[in-house]
Backbone bond lengths (Angstrom), bond angles and torsions (degrees), N, CA, C in turn:
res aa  C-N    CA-C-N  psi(-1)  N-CA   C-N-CA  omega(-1)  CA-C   N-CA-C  phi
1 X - - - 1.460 - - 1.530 109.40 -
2 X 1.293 125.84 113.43 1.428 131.67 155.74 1.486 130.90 -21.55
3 X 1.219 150.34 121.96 1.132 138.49 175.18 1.395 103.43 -71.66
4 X 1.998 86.73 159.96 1.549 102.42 -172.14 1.487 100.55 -105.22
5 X 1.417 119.17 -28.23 1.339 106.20 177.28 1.325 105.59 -149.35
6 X 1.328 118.16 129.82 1.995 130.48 -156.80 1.728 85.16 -115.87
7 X 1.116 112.77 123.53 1.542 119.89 168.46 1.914 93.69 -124.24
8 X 1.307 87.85 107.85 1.997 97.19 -179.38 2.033 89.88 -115.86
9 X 1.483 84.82 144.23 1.918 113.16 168.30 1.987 94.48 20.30
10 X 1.071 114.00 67.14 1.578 122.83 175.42 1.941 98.03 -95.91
11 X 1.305 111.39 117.89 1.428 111.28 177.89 1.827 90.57 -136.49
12 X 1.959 111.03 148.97 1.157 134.23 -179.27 1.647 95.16 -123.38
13 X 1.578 91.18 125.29 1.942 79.11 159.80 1.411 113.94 -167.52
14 X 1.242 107.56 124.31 1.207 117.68 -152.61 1.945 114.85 -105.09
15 X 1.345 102.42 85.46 1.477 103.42 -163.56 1.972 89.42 82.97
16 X 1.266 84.55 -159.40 1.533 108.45 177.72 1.517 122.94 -68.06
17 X 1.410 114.09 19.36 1.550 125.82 -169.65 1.912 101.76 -122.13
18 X 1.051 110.48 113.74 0.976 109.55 -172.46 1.768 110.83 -94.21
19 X 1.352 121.59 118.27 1.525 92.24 -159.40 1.379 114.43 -114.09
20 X 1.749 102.87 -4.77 1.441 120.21 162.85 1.278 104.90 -146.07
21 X 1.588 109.56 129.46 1.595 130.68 -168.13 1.797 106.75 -116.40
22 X 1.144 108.83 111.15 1.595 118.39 -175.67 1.073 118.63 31.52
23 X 1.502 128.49 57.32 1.503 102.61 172.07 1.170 134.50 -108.35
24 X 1.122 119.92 159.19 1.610 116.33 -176.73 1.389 121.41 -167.39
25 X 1.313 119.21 159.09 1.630 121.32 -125.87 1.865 88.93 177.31
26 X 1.481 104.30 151.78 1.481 117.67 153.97 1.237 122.28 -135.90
27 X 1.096 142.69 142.95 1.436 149.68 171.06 1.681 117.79 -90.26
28 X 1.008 127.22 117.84 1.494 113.51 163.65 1.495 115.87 -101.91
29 X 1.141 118.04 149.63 1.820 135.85 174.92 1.923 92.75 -42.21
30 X 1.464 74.08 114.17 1.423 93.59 151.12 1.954 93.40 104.98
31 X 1.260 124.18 -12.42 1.455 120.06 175.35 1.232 116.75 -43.56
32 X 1.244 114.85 171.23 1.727 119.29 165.46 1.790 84.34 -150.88
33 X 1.515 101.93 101.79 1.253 94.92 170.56 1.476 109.22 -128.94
34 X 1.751 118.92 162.68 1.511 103.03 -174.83 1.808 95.91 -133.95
35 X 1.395 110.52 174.04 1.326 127.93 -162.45 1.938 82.26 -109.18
36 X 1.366 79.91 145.50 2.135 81.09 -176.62 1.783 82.60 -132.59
37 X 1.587 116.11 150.14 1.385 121.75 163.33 1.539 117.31 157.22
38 X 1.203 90.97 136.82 1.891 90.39 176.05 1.668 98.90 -33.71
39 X 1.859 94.12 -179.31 1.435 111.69 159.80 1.615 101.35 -79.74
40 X 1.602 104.88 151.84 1.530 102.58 -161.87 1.426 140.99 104.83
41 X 1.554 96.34 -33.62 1.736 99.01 -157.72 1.436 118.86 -84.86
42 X 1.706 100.24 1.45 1.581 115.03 -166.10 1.388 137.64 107.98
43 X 1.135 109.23 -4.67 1.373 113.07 -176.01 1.371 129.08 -63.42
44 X 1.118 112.22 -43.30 1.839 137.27 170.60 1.785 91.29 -50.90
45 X 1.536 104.34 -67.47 1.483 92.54 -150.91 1.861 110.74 -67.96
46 X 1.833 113.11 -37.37 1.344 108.57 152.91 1.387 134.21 -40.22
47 X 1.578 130.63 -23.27 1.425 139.36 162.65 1.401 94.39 -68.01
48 X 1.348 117.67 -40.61 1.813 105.27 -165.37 1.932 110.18 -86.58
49 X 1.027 96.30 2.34 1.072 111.28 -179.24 1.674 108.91 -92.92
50 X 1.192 109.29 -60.84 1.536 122.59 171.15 1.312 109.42 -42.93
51 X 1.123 134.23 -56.89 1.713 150.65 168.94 1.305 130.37 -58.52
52 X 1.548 112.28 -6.06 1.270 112.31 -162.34 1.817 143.73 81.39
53 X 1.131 102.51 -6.49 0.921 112.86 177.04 1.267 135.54 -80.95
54 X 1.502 121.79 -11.82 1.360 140.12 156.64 2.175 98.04 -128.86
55 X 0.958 76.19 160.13 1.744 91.02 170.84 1.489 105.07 -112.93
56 X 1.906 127.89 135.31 0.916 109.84 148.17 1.486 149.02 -120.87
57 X 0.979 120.42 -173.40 1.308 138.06 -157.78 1.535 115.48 -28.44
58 X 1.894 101.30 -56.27 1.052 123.63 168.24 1.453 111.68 -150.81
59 X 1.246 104.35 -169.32 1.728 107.99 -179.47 1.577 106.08 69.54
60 X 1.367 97.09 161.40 1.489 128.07 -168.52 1.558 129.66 -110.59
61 X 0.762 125.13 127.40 1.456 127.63 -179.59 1.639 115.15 -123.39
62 X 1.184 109.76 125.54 2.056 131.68 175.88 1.552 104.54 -88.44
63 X 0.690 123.56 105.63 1.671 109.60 136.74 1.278 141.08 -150.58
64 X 1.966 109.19 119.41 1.075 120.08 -156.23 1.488 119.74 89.90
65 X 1.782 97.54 25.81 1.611 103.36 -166.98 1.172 115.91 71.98
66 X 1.557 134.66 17.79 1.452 130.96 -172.54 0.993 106.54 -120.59
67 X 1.365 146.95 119.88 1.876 124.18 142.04 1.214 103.63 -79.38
68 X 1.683 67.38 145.45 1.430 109.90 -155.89 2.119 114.22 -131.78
69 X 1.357 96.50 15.67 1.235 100.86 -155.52 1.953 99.83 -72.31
70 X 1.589 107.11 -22.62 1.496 106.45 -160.17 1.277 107.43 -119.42
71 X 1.874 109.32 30.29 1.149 103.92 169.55 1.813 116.09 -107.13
72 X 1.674 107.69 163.69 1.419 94.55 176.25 1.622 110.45 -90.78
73 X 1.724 92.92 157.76 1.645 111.82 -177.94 1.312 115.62 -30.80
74 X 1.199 127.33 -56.80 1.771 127.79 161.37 1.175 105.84 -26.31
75 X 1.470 136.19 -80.69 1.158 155.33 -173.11 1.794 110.10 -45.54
76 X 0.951 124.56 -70.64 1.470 138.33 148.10 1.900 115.27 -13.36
77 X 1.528 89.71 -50.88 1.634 91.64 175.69 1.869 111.24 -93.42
78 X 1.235 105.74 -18.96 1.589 88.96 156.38 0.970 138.28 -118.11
79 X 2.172 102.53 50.15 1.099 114.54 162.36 1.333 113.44 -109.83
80 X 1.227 116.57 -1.13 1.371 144.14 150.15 1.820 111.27 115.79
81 X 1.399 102.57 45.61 1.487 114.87 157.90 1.303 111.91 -107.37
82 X 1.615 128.52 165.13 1.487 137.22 -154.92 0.962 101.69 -179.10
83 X 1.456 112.01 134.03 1.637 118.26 -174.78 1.915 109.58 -132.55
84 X 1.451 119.41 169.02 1.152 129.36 160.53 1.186 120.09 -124.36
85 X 1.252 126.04 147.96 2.170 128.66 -174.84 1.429 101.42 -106.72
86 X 1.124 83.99 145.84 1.540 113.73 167.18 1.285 115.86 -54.96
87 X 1.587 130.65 -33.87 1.273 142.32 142.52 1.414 106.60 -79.12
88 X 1.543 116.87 141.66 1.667 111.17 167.90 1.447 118.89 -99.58
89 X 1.162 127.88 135.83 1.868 138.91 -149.36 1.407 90.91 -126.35
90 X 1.589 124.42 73.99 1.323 137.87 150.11 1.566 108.22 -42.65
91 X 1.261 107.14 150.51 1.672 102.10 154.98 1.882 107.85 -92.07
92 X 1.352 81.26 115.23 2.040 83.14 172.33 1.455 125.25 -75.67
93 X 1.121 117.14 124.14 1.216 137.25 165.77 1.420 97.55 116.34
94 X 1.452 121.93 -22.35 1.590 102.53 168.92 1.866 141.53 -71.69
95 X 1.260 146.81 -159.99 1.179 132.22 -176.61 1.464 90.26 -122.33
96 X 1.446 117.14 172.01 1.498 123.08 -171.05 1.814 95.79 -65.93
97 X 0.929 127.45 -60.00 1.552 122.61 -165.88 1.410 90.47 -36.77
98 X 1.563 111.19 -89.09 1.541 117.16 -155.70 1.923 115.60 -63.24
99 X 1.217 116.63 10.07 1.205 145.41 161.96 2.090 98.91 -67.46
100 X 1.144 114.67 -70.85 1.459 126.29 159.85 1.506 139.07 -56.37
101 X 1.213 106.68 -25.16 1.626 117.05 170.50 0.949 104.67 -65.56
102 X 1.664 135.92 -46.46 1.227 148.94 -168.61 1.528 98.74 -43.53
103 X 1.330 101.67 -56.70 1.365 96.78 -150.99 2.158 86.60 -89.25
104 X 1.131 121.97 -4.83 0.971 101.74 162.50 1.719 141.77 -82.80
105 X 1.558 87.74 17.24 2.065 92.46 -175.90 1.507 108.63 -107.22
106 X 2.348 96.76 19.48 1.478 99.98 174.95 1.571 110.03 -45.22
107 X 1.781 128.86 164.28 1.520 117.51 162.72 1.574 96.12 -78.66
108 X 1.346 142.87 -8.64 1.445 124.93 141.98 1.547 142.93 -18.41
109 X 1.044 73.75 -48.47 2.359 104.50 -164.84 1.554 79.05 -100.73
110 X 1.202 159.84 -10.68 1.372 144.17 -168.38 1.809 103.40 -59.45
111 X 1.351 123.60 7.63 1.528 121.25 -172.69 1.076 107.55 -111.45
112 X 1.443 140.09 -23.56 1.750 165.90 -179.10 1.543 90.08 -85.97
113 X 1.266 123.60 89.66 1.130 138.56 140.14 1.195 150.53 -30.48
114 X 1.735 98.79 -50.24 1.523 106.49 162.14 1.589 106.68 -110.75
115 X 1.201 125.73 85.73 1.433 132.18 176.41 1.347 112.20 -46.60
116 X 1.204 135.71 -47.55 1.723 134.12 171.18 1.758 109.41 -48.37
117 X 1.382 110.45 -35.67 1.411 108.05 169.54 1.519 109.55 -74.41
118 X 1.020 123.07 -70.77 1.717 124.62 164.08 0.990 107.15 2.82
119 X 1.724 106.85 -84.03 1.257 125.92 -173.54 1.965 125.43 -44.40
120 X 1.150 94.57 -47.56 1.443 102.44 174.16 1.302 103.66 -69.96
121 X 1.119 154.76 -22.10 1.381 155.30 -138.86 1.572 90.30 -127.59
122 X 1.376 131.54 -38.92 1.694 110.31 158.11 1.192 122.61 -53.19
123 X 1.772 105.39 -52.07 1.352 97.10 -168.53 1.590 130.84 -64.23
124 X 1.475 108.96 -20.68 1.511 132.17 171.42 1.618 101.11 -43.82
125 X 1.883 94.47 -67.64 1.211 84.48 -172.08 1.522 137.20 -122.06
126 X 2.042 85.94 74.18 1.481 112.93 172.42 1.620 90.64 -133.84
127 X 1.296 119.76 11.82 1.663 113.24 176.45 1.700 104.55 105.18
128 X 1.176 131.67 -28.83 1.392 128.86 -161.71 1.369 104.80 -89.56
129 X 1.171 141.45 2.09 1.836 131.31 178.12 1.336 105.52 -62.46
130 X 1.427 84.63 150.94 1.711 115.21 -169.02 1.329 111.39 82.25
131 X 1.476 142.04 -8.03 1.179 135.01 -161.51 1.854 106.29 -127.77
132 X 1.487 98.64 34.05 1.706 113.65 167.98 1.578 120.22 -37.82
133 X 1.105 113.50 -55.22 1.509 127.95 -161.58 1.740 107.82 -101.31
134 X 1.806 106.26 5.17 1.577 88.63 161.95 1.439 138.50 -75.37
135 X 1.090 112.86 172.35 2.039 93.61 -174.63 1.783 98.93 -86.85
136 X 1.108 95.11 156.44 1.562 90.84 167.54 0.823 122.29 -49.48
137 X 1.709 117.54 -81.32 1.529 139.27 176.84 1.831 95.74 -10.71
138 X 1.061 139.41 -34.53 1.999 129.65 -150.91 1.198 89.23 -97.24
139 X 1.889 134.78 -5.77 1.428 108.38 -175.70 1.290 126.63 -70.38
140 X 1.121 147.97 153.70 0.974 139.65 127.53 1.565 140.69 -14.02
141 X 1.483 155.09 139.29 1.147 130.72 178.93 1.487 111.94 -53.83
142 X 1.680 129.49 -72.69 0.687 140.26 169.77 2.199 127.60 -28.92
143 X 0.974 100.96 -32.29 1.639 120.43 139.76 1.298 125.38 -41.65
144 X 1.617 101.99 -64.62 1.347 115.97 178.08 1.480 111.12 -41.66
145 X 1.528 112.53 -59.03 1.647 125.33 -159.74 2.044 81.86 -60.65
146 X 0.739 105.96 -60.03 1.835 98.28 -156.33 1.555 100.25 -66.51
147 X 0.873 133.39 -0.14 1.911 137.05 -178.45 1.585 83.38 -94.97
148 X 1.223 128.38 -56.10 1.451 128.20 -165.07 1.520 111.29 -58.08
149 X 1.300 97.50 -61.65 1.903 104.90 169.26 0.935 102.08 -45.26
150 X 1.634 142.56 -57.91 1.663 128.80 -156.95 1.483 112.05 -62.91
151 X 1.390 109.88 -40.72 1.626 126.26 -171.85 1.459 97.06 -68.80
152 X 1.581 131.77 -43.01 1.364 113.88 166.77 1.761 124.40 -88.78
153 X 1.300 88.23 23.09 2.034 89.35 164.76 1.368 92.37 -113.31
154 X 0.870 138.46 -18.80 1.956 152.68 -155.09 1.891 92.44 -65.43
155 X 1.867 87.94 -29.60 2.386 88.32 -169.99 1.544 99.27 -119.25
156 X 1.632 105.74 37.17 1.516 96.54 157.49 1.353 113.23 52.20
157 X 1.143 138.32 47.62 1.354 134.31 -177.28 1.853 109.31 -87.40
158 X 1.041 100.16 151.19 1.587 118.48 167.28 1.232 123.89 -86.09
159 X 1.672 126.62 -26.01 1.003 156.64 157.15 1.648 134.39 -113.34
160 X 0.836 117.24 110.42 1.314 135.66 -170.93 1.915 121.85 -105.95
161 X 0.882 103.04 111.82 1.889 121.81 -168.16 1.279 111.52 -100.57
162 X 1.154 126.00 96.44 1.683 122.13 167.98 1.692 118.83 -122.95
163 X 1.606 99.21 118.53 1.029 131.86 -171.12 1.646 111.83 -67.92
164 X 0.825 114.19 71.54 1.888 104.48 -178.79 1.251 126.04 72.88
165 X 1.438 107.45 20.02 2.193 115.08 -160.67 1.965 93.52 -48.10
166 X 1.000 130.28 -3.56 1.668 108.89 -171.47 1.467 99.41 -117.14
167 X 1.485 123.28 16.95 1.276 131.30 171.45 1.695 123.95 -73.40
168 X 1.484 111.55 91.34 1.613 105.10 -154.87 1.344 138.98 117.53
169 X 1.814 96.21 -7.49 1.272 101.85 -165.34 1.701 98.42 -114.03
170 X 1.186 112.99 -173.46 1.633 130.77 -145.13 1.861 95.80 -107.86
171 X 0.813 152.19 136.69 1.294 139.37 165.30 1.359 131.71 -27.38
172 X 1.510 115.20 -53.13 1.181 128.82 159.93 1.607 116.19 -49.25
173 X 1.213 104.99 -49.96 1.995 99.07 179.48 1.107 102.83 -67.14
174 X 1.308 124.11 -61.49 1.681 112.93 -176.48 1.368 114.67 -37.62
175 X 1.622 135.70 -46.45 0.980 132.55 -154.98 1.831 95.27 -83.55
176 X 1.376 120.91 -40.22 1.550 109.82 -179.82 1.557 114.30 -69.33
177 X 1.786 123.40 -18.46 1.267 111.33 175.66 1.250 117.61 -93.93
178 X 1.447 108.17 -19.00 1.469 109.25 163.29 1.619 115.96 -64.71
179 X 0.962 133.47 -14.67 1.549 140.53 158.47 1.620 109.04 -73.88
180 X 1.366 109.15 -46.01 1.895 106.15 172.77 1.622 120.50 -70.31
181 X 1.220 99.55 -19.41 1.813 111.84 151.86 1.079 127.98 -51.49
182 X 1.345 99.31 -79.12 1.405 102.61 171.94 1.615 153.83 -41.11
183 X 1.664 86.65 -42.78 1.833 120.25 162.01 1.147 98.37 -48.92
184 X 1.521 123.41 -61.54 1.421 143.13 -162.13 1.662 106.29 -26.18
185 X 1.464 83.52 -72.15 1.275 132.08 -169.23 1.923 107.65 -58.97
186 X 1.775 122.47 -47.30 1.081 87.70 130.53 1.396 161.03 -140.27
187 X 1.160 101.94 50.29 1.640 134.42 -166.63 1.318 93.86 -79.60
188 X 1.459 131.71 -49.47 0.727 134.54 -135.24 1.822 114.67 -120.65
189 X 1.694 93.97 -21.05 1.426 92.07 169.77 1.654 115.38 90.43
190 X 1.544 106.79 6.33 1.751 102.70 -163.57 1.428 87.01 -95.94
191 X 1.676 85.44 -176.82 1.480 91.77 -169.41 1.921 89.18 -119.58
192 X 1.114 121.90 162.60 1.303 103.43 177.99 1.774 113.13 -151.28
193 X 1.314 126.90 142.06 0.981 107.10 148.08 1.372 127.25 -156.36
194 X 1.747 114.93 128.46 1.400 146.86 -172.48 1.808 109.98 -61.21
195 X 1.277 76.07 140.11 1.836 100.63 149.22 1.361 127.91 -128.67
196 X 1.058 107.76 109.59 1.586 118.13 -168.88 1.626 122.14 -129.84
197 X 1.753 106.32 117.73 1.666 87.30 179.38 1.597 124.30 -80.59
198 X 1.815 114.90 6.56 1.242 113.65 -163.54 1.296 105.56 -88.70
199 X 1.380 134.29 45.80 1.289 138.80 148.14 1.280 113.99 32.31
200 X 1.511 132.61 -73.23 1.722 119.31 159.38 1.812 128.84 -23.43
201 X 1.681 74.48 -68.34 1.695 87.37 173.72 1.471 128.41 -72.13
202 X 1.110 111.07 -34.80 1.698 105.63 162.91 1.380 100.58 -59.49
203 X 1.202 117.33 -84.15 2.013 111.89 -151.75 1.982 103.88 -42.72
204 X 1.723 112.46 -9.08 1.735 93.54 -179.22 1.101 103.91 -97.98
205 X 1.562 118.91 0.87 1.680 112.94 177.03 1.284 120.39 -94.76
206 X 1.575 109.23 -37.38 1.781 99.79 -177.53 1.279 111.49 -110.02
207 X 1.354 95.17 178.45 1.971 93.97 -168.83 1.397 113.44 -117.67
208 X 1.662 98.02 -6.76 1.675 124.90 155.31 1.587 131.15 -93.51
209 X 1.125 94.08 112.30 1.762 73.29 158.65 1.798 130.40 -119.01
210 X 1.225 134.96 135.11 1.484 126.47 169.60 1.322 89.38 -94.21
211 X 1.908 112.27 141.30 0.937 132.01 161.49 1.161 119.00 -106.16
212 X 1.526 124.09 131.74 1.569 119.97 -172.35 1.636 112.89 -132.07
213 X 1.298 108.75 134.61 1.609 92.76 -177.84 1.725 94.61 -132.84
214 X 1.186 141.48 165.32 1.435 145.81 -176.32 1.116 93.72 24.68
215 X 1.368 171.09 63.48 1.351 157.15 116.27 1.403 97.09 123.19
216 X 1.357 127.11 -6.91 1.651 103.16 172.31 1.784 110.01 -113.35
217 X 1.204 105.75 156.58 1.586 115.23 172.56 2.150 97.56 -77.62
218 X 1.480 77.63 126.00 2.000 99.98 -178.83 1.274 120.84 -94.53
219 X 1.837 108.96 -21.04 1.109 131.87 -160.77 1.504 121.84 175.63
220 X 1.541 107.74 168.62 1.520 110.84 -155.65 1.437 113.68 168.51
221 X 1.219 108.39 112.96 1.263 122.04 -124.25 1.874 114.95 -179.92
222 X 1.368 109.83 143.94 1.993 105.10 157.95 1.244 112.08 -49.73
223 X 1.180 116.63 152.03 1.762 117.74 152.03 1.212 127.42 -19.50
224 X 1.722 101.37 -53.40 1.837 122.23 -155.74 1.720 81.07 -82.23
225 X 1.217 127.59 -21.24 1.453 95.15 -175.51 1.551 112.68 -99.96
226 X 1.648 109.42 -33.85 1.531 126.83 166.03 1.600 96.93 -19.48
227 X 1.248 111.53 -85.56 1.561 122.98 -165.51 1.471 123.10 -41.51
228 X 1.197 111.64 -18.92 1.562 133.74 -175.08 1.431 100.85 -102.07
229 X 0.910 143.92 -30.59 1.513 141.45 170.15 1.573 118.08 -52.68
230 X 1.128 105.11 127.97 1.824 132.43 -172.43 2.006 96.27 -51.19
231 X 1.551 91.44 -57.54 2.197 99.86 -167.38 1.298 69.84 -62.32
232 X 1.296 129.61 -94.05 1.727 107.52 -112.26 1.341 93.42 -67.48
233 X 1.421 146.23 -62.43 1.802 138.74 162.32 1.430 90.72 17.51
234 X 1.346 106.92 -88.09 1.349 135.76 -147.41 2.044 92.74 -53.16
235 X 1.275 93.57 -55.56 1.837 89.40 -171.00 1.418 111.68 -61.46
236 X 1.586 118.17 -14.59 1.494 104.29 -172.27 1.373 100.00 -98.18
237 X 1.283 126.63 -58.06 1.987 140.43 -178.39 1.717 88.41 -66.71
238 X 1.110 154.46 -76.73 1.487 142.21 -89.79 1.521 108.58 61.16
239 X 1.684 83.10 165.67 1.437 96.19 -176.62 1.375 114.12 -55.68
240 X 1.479 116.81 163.85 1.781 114.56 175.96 1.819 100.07 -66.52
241 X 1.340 125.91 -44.54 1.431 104.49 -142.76 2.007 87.64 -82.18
242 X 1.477 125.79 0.17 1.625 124.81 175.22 1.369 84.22 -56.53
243 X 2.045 114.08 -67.21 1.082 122.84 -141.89 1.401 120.79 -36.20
244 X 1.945 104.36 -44.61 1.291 125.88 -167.21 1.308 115.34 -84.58
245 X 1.651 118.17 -16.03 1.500 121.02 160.71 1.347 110.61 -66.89
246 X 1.269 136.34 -27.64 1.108 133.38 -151.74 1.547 117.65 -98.64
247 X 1.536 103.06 -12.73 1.497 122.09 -177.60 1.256 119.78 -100.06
């Protein structure tokens, strides 16, 4: 199977701060892979990188056989990538439906005809049906994250990016959207890959992990082996013999 997205020698550096150091990685259709790393290590700005939203330094990016490294985020998403923030970027003053149309006049969705049906038919099934005509502003946070997902299934993506969706949330929500993930994921056939600091819940969702520490990938790898690895150990605790100075 062909890869869907080739990230070769990709470096960010901003002044004298280097904030992503060569990395590179491929995804194939149908992955569920996730980004693992302290705060710091790059992950945020490599998503913004992937998306368009920063350009970097050097290195190359494919996807779908395309580079794609020097296009803008618009462009990026109607090549059929889609992302979610770590902050959620409602449209204000609109209601959840027309919150989703938006993102349904992607040239993606140009085959969905009746977009108000579309639209209602994401939000159903991200948990929000029946509640078309509420205002944004009354959601809930946890609301928020599933309005965000719908608006990025709204452009048909092949790839799917979520930025921290369990950042904020209550135990209980995490655990029901981490189930609307998953479905997602395979109901739906996407390919996806997360950044998540809830450590439980990431390692039961993907079956990948990239490990990143100061801006470079350390490792890469299953879960069951991620966790067993010396770098990332080392990047989250410090080394053992710090540990034992320190006690």
């Amino acid at each position: 199977m062909s890869d869907l997205l080739e990230v070769n020698g990709v470096t960010k550096r901003f002044g004298g701060l280097t904030a992503v150091k060569n990395a590179s990685f491929t995804l194939k259709k149908g992955d569920f892979t996730g980004i693992l790393g302290p705060n710091g290590a790059g992950k945020t700005t490599l998503f913004n990188i992937l998306t368009g939203f920063m350009q970097p330094t050097s290195g190359t990016i494919h996807f779908n056989g395309e580079l794609v490294r020097e296009l803008a985020p618009y462009k990026v998403v109607n090549r059929g990538m889609a992302r979610t923030f770590q902050l959620t970027r409602p449209f204000i003053g609109m209601n959840l439906l027309e919150n989703v149309l938006v993102a349904c006049m992607s040239p993606r969705a140009s085959e969905d005809k009746d977009k108000e049906e579309r639209a209602r038919h994401l939000l159903a099934q991200v948990g929000l049906g029946g509640r078309d005509k509420e205002p944004v502003e009354t959601l809930p946070y946890g609301d928020l994250r599933r309005l965000e997902i719908a608006r990025a299934l709204a452009t048909r993506p092949d790839l799917l990016l979520l930025d921290e969706p369990f950042a904020g949330l209550g135990s209980s929500e995490i655990e029901q959207l981490a189930q609307l993930i998953r479905r997602l994921h395979r109901e739906e056939n996407l390919t996806i890959l997360l950044i998540e600091h809830k450590l439980r819940e990431f390692m039961a969702l993907v079956s990948r992990v990239i490990a990143m520490n100061f801006g470079e990938i350390i490792a890469v790898g299953p879960p069951e082996d991620i966790v067993k690895n010396e770098k990332v150990i080392e990047a989250y605790i410090g080394k053992t013999e710090d540990a034992h100075a320190s006690t």
